[in-house]
C-alpha positions as CSV (number, residue, x, y, z in Angstrom):
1,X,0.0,0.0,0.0
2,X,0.6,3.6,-0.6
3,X,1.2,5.9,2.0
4,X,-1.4,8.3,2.2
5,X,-1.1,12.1,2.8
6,X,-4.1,13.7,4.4
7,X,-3.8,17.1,4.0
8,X,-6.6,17.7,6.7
9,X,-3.9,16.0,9.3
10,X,-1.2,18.3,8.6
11,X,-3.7,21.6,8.4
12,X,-4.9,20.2,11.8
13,X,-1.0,19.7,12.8
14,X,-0.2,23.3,11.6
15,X,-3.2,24.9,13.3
16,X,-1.5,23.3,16.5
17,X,2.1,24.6,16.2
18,X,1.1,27.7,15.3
19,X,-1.1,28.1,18.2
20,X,2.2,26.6,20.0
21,X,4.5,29.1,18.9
22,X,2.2,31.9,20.2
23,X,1.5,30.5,23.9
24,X,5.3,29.7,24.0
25,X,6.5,33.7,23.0
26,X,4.3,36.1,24.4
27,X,6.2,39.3,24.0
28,X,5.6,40.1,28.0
29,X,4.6,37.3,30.2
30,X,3.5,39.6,32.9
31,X,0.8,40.4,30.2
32,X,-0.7,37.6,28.8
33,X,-4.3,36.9,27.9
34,X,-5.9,34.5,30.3
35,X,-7.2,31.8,27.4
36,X,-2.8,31.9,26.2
37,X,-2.0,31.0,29.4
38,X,-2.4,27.2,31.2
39,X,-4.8,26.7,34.1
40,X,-3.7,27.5,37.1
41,X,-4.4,23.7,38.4
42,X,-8.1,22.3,37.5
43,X,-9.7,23.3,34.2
44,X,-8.7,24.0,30.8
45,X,-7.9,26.8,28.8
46,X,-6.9,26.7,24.7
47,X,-3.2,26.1,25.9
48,X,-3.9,23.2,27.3
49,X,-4.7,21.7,24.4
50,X,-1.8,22.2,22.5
51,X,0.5,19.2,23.8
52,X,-3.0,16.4,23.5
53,X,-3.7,17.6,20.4
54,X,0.2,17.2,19.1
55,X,0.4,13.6,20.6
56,X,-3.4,12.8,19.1
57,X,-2.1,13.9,16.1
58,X,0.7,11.6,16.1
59,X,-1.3,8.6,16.6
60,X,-3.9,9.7,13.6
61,X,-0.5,9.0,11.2
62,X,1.2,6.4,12.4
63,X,-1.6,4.0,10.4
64,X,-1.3,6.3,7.7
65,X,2.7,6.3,8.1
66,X,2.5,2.2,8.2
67,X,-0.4,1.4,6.1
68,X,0.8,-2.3,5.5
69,X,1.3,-2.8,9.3
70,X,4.8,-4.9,8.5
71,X,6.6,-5.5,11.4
72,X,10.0,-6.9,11.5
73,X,13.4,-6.3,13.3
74,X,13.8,-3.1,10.5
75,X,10.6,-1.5,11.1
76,X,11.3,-2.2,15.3
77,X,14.7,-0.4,14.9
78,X,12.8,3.3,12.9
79,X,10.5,3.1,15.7
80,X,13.4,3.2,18.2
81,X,15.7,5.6,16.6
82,X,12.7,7.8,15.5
83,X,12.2,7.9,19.8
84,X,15.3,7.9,21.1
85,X,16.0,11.1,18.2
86,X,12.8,13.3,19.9
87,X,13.8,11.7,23.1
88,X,17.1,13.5,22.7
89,X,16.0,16.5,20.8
90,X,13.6,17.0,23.4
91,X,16.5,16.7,26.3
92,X,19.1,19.1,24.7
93,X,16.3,22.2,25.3
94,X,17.2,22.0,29.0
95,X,20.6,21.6,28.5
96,X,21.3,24.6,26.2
97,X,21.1,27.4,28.9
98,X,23.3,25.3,30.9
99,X,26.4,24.6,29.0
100,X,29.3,25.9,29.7
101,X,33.1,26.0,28.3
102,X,36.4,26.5,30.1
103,X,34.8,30.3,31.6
104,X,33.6,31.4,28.1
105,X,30.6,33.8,28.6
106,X,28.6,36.7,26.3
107,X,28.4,36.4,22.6
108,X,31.4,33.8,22.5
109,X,29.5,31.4,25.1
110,X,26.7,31.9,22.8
111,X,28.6,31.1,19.8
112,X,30.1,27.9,21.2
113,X,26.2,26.6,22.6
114,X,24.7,27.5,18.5
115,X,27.4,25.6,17.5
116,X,26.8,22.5,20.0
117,X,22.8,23.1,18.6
118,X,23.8,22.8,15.0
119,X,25.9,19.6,15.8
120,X,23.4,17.8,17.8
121,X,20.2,19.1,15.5
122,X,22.4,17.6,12.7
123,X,22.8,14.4,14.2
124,X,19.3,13.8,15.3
125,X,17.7,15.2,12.3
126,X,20.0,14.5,9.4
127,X,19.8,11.0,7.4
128,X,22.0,8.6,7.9
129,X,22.8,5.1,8.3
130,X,20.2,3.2,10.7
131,X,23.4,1.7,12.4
132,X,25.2,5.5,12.3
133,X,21.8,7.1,13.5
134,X,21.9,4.4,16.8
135,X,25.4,5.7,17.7
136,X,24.7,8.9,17.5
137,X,21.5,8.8,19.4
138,X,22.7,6.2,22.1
139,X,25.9,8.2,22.4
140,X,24.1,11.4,23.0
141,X,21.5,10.1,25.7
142,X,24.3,8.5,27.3
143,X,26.3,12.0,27.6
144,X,23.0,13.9,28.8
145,X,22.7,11.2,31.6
146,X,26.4,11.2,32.4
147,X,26.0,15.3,32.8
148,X,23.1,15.0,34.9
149,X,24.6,12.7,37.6
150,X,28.2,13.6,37.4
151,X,27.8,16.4,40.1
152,X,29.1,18.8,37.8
153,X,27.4,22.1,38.9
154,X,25.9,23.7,35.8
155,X,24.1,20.6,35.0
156,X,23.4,19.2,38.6
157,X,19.6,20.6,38.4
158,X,19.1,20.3,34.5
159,X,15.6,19.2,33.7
160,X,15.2,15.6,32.3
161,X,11.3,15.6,31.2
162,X,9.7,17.4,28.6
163,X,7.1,17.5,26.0
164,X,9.3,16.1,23.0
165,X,10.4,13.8,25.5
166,X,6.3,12.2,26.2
167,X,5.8,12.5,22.8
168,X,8.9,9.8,22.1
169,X,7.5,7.1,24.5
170,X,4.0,8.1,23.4
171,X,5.2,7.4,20.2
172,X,7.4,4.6,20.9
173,X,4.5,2.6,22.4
174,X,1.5,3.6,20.2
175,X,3.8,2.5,17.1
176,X,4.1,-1.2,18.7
177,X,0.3,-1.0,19.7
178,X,-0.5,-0.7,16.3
179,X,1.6,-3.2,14.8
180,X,0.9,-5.7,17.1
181,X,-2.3,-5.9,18.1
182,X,-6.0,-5.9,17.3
183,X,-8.6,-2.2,17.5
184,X,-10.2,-4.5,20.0
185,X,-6.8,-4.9,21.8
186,X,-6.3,-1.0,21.7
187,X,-9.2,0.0,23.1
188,X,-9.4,-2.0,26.1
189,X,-5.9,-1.0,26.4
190,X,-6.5,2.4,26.6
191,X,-9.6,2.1,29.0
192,X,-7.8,0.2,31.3
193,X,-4.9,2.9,31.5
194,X,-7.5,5.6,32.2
195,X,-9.1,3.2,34.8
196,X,-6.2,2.7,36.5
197,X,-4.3,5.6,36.2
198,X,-7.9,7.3,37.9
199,X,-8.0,4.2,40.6
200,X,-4.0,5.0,41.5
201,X,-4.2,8.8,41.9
202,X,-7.6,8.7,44.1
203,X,-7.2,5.2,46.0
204,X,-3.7,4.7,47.0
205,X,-2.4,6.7,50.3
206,X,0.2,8.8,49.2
207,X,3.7,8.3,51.2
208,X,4.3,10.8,54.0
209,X,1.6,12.5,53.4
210,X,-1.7,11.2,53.7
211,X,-4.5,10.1,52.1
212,X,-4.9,10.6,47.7
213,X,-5.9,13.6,46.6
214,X,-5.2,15.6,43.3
215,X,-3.6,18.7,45.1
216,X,-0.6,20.4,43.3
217,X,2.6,18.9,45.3
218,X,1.2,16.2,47.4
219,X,-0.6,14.1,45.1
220,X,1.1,10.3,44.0
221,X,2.3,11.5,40.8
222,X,4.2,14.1,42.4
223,X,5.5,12.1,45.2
224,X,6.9,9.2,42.8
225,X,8.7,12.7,40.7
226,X,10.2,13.7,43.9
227,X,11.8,9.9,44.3
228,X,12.5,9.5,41.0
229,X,13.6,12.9,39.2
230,X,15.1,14.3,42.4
231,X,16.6,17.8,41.4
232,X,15.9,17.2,37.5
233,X,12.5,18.4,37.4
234,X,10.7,21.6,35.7
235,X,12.1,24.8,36.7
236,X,10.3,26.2,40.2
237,X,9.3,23.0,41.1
238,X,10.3,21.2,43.7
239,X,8.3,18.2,44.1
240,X,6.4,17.4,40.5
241,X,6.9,17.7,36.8
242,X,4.2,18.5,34.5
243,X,5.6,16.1,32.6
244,X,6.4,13.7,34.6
245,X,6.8,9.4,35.1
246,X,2.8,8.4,36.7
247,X,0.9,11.4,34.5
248,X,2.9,10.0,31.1
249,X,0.9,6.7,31.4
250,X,-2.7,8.4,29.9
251,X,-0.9,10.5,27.7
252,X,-0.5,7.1,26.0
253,X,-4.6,6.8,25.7
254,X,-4.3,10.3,23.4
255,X,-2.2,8.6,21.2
256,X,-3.9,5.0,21.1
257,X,-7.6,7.4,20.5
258,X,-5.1,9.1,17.9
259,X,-4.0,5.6,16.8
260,X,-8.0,4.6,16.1
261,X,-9.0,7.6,14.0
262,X,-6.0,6.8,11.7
263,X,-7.4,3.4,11.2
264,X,-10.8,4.9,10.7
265,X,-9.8,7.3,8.3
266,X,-8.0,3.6,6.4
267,X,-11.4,2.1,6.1
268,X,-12.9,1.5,2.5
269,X,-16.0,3.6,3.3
270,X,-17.4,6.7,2.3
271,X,-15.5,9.5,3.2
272,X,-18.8,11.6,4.3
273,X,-19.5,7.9,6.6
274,X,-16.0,8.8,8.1
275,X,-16.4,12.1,9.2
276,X,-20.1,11.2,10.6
277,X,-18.5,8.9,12.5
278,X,-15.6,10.9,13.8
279,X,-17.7,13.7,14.3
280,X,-19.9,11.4,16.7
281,X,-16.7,9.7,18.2
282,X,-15.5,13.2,19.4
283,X,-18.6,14.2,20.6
284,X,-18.9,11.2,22.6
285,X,-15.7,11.7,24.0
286,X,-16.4,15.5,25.3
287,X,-19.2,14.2,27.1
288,X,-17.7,11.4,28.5
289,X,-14.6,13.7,29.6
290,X,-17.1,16.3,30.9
291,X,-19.0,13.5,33.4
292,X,-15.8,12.3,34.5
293,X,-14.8,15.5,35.2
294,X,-17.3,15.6,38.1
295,X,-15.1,12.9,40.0
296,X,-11.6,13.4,38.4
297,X,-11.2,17.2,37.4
298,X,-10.0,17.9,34.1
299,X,-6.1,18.7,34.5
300,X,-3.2,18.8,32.4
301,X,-0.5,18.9,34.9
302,X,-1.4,15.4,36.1
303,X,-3.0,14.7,32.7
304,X,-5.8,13.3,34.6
305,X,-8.2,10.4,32.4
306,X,-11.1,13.4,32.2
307,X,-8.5,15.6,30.4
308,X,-7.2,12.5,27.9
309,X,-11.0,12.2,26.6
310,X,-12.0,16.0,27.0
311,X,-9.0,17.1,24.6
312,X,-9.4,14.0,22.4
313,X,-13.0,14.3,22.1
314,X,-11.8,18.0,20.6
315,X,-9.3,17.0,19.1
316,X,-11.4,14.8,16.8
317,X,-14.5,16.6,16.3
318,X,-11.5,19.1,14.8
319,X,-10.0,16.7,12.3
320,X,-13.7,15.9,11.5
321,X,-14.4,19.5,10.8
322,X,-11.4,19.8,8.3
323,X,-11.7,16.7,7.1
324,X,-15.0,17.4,5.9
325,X,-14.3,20.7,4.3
326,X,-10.5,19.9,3.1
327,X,-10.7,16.4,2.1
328,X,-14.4,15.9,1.2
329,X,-15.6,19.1,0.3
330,X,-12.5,20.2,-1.2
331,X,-12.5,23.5,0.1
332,X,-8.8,24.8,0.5
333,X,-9.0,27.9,0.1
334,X,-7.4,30.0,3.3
335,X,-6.1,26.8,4.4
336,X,-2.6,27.3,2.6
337,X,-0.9,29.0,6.0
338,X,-1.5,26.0,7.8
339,X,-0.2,23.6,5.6
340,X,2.7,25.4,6.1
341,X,3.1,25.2,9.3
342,X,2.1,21.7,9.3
343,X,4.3,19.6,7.1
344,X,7.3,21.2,8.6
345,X,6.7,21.0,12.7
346,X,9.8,19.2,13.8
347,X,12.2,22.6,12.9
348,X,9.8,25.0,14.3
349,X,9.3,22.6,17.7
350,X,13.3,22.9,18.1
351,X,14.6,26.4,16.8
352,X,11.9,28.1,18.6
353,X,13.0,26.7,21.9
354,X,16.2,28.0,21.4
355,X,16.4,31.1,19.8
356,X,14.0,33.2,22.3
357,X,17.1,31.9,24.8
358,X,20.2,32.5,22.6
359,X,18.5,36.4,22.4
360,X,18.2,36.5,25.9
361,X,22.2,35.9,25.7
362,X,22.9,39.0,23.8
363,X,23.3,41.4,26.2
364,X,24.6,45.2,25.6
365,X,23.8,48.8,27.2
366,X,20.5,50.2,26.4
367,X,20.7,52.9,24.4
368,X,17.9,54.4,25.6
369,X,18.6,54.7,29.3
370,X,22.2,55.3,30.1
371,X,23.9,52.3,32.0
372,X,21.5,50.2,32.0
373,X,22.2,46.7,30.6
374,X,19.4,45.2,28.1
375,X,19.1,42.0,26.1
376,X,18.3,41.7,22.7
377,X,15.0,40.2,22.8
378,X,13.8,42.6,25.3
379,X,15.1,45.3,23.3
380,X,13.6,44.0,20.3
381,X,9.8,44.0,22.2
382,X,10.3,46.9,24.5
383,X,11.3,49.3,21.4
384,X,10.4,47.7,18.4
385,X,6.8,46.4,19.7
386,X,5.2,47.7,22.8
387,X,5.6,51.7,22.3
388,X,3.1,51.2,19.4
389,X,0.1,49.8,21.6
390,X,-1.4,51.4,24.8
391,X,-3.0,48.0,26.1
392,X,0.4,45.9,27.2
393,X,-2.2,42.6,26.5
394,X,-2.5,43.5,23.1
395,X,1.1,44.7,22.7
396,X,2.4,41.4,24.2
397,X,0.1,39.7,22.1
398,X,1.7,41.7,19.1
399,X,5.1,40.5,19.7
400,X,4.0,36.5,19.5
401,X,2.1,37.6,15.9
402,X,5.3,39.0,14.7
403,X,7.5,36.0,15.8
404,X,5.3,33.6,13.9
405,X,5.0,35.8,11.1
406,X,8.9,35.6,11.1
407,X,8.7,31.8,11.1
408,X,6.0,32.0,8.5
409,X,8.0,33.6,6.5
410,X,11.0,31.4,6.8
411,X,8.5,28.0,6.3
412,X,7.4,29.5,3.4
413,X,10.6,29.6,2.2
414,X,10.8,25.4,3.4
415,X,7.7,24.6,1.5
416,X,8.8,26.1,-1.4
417,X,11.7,24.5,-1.7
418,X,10.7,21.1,-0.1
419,X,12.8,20.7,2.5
420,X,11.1,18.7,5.6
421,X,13.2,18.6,8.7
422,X,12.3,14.5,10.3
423,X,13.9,12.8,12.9
């Protein structure tokens, strides 16, 4: 079989790291509308879906990535590197601000960490060898590790999870799910992960403190992120992760629901039966998240089971939406931008984590106001961006706009010239 491109898919994708790209570089975070920023704890605000969406995403084209559904000891070993590669993409984010080398520091610190970017982008993004691309990714892991428990300073508190990181054992998993077992086999799957991952977090006594509960800090997720990422967690944190070990395990249900409407959308059907049945799929979803939410609040940070089938159930009623009008209806017009943005993610996910840092780096006296010190990004905002708006909302909401516009511009340019960046 033919691998098949659904254009819908990477609109939906595009929609999604756009929408990423402006949570992520706000040009003020002190002034941010509420709906760009995360919940506080319970609830659920258009950020939050960002990362279920991506990893739903995923799972809708790993069927269409592997229509045939071959396994062998080759197809096991693109799973693995493709992982281990976003595994280690997603690592080296928390690990850029931190390097150091022999007292460098200012623009030539900054050189030497673009230069380390360039080297380790190249070698988990460029093709090579299956037995080359092993090495370098096994090699690189292996070095982030060493660094993180050598007791060297700079790195002794570097952050270990991350969203790229999920997404690699998301992906990992759902990929052998697919190819190894039944729909039926999926689906109980991922209802018994929700089930027990709801069961665990409201039944079981949490260590030194008490009885379950879902509170930020003392619930069992973060207790077994305190034991086991001990000083490598997110940054003001000092007992949890938001993406940490117990709340990965229902992230895996957005995938496997991901994982089912790319097998649906493989069906020999009508297309207009397909997007009837997504449409009611997602719908039944939301609800379903919105009951449980009565007994097990909708949250991200824990990724409670609510949340998996609230942002799902969105998620597909979405790709249902576009599907209809992009791949049934044919209507593609104003769609183009997306695409964009869509076919090309991987590039935007990883030079948009570091460049708003490598700005940051640039630091010189402010021209403006005599000895004081300014960094380049700021300058950029506070002078380039904000004087031209009297609501700071609106102006910080300005300097995301022009920062995807900048990217739009330069995936344009990728689109144009087919170039897709892959791990």
């Amino acid at each position: 079989m033919v691998k098949e491109r659904l254009i819908s898919l990477d609109v939906f994708r595009g929609l999604t790291i756009l929408l990423m790209t402006i949570v992520n570089n706000p040009g003020d975070w002190g002034h941010v509308f509420p709906p760009l920023l995360h919940a506080e704890w319970h609830g659920c605000t258009p950020t939050d879906l960002v990362f279920p969406f991506f990893i739903f995403i995923m799972g809708v084209a790993v069927p269409l990535a592997m229509p045939d559904k071959k396994y062998d000891d080759t197809t096991f070993n693109k799973i693995l590197i493709r992982s281990l590669r976003m595994l280690c993409l997603g690592i080296f984010f928390n690990y850029f601000g931190k390097i150091q080398f022999f007292g460098l520091e200012g623009i030539p610190l900054l050189i030497f960490r673009l230069l380390i970017t360039i080297a380790v982008g190249y070698a988990l993004m460029g093709s090579f060898s299956s037995k080359l691309k092993n090495i370098l990714a096994f090699s690189i892991l292996f070095i982030y590790l060493i660094l993180a428990y050598s007791g060297i300073e700079a790195y002794h508190d570097v952050r270990l999870p991350g969203v790229l990181q999920r997404i690699a054992v998301v992906y990992f998993v759902i990929s052998l799910l697919y190819l190894k077992t039944s729909q039926k086999t999926q689906i109980i799957t991922g209802g018994l992960l929700l089930i027990g991952y709801w069961a665990v977090m409201t039944l079981i006594p949490v260590p030194g403190i008490g009885e379950a509960n879902l509170d930020k800090g003392t619930n069992l997720a973060s207790w077994l992120d305190s034991i086991l990422l001990k000083g490598h967690m997110y940054s003001g944190t000092i007992t949890w992760d938001p993406e940490g070990i117990l709340s990965t395990i229902p992230s895996i249900v957005n995938g496997i629901i991901g994982l089912l409407i790319g097998q649906l959308l493989q069906q020999k059907t009508a297309k207009s039966n397909i997007a009837k049945k997504m449409a009611m799929t997602g719908i039944a979803l939301i609800i379903g998240g919105l009951l449980w939410n009565i007994i097990f609040p909708i949250n991200k940070s824990i990724w409670t089971s609510s949340y998996v089938l609230y942002t799902t159930g969105l998620a597909t009623t979405t790709l249902s939406i576009l599907y209809y009008l992009i791949d049934i209806a044919e209507y593609k017009k104003g769609f183009k931008l997306f695409l964009i943005w869509g076919v090309n993610p991987m590039i935007v996910f990883f030079a948009s984590q570091i460049i708003p840092q490598a700005l940051v780096m640039i630091q010189f006296e402010n021209p403006h106001k005599t000895g004081e010190q300014i960094n380049l990004l700021s300058y950029l905002y506070g002078y380039g961006i904000a004087p031209f708006f009297s609501n700071p909302m609106m102006a910080s909401l300005a300097g995301a706009l022009v920062y995807v516009a900048i990217w739009t511009f330069i995936l344009w340019i990728f689109y144009r010239n087919k170039l897709i960046f892959k791990v």
